[in-house]
N, C-alpha and C positions, 0 to 999 in steps of 0.2 A: 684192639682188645676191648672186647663190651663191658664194661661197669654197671651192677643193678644198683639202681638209686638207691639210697639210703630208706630205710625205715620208719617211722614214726617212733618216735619213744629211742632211737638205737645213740650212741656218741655222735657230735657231730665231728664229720672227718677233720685229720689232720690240715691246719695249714701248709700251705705250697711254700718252697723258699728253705731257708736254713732254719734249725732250729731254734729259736732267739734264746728258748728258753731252758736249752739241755745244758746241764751246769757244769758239763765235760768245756762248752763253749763259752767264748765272751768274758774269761778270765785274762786276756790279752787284749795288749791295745795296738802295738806295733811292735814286730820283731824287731824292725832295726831301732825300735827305740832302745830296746834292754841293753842289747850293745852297747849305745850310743852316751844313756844316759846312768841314771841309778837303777837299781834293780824294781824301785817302787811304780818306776815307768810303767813298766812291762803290765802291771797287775791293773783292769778296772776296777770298779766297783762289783763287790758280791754279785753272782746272776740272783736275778728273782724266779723264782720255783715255783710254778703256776700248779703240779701236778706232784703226786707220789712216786716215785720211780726206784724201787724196794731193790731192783736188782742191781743199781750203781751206787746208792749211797746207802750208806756213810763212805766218802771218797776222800783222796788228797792229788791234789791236780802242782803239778808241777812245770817250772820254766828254767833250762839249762842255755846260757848264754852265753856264747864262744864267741871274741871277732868280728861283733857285727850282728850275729844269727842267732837264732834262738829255735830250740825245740819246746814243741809244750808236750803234756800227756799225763795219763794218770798210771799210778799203778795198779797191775795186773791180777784180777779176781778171777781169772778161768781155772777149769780144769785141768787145762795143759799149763804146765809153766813158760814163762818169758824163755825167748831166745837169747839170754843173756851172750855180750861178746866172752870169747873164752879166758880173758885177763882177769873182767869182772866174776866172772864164774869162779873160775880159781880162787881168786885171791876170798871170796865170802864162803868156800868151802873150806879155807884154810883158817877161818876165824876161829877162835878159841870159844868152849862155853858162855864164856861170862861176855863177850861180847857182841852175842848172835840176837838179832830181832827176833820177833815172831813168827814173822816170814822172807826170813832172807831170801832176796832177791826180786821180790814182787813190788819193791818200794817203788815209788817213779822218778827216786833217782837212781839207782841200779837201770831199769828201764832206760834210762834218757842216756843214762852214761855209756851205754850197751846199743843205744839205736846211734851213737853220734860216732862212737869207736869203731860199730860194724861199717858206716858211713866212711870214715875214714882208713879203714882197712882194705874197702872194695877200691879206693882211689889210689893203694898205692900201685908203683911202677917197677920195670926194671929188677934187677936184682933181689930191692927189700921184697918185692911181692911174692919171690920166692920162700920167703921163710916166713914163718908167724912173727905178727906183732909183737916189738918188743914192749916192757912197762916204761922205757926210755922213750920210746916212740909216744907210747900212748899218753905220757905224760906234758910232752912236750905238744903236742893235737891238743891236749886240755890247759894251756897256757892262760894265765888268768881267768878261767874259763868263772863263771859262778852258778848258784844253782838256787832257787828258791820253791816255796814250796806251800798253797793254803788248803786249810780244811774246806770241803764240799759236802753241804748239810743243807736239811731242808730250811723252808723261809725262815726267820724267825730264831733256828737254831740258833743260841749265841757264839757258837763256834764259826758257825760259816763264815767264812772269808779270812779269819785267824790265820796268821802261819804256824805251819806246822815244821818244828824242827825236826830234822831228822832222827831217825831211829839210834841205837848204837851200833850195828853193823853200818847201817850208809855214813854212820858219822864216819868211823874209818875210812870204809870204803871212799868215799869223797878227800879223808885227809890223803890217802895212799896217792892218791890220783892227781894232787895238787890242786881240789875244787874248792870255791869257796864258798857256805852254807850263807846266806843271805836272808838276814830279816828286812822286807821292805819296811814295815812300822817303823824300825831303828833307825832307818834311813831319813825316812818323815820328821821322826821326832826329832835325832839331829838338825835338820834342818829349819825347823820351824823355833827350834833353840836359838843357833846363829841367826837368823832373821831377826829374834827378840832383841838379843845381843845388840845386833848393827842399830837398832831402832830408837835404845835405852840410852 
């Protein structure tokens, strides 16, 4: 495939390699750490936002931790809606007025809870795979499982890097499911308390 050289005056082309600096990435430091450790593992430092990128932020970039693993991802700005699993679907069409977000269902815990449930729905075998997932099933796949979640804003933003609690639909939804909503900060500041404590 031939390429015409760039222009004078024109951007200069995209670096080769991973994005370093797409703010969807680089919110993670190791999956097996989230498992392993506190939930504040999981998170690096803010990305630095070298560019404007109008069509993904304002975002909230989320990390669901089962077991060892972790999903990351954000929630869903398209046109089509998420392929939510059909537990999560149900159970956030069955919410009441007063406890429905904005947009149910696009959160990226909905999202994460939905790509880890579909995940675990394709693995099962035998018999259960005959019928649909039950919420016993699904509850017990989400076993200690937790979920956290931070704001994605440009540089500077004072919100970037913030966590973001969840909505009041995913709050439910999360409680339904047995997840638990994780402030990594609360984690931090806990700890650097005890630290003081043992020192004093």
């Amino acid at each position: 495939m031939n390429i015409a050289p760039r222009q004078a005056g024109s951007p200069p082309a995209p670096p080769s390699g991973p994005r370093a600096d797409d703010p969807r990435l680089g919110l993670m430091r190791d999956g097996a750490a989230a498992g392993s450790g506190g939930p504040a593992a999981a998170f690096a430092a803010a990305p630095f936002l070298h560019h404007r990128r109008d069509g993904i932020l304002p975002a909230v970039a989320g990390a669901l931790s089962v077991r060892g693993g972790t999903l990351t991802g954000t929630g869903s700005r398209s046109d089509t809606p998420p392929g939510l699993h059909p537990l999560v679907a149900d159970f956030l069409a069955g919410l009441p007025t007063a406890d429905r977000g904005r947009s149910p269902g696009r959160c990226s815990e909905a999202v994460l809870l939905s790509r880890f449930l579909n995940s675990a729905d394709a693995a099962r075998s035998g018999r259960k795979a005959e019928w649909p997932m039950s919420e016993g099933e699904a509850r017990k796949a989400l076993k200690q499982a937790r979920l956290t979640a931070r704001h994605v804003r440009e540089d500077g933003d004072p919100r970037h890097g913030a966590y973001a609690p969840p909505c009041r639909s995913c709050a439910r939804l999360l409680d339904h499911f047995g997840v638990a909503a994780v402030d990594p900060g609360a984690y931090a500041e806990a700890g650097a308390g005890e630290r003081e404590a043992e020192g004093s």
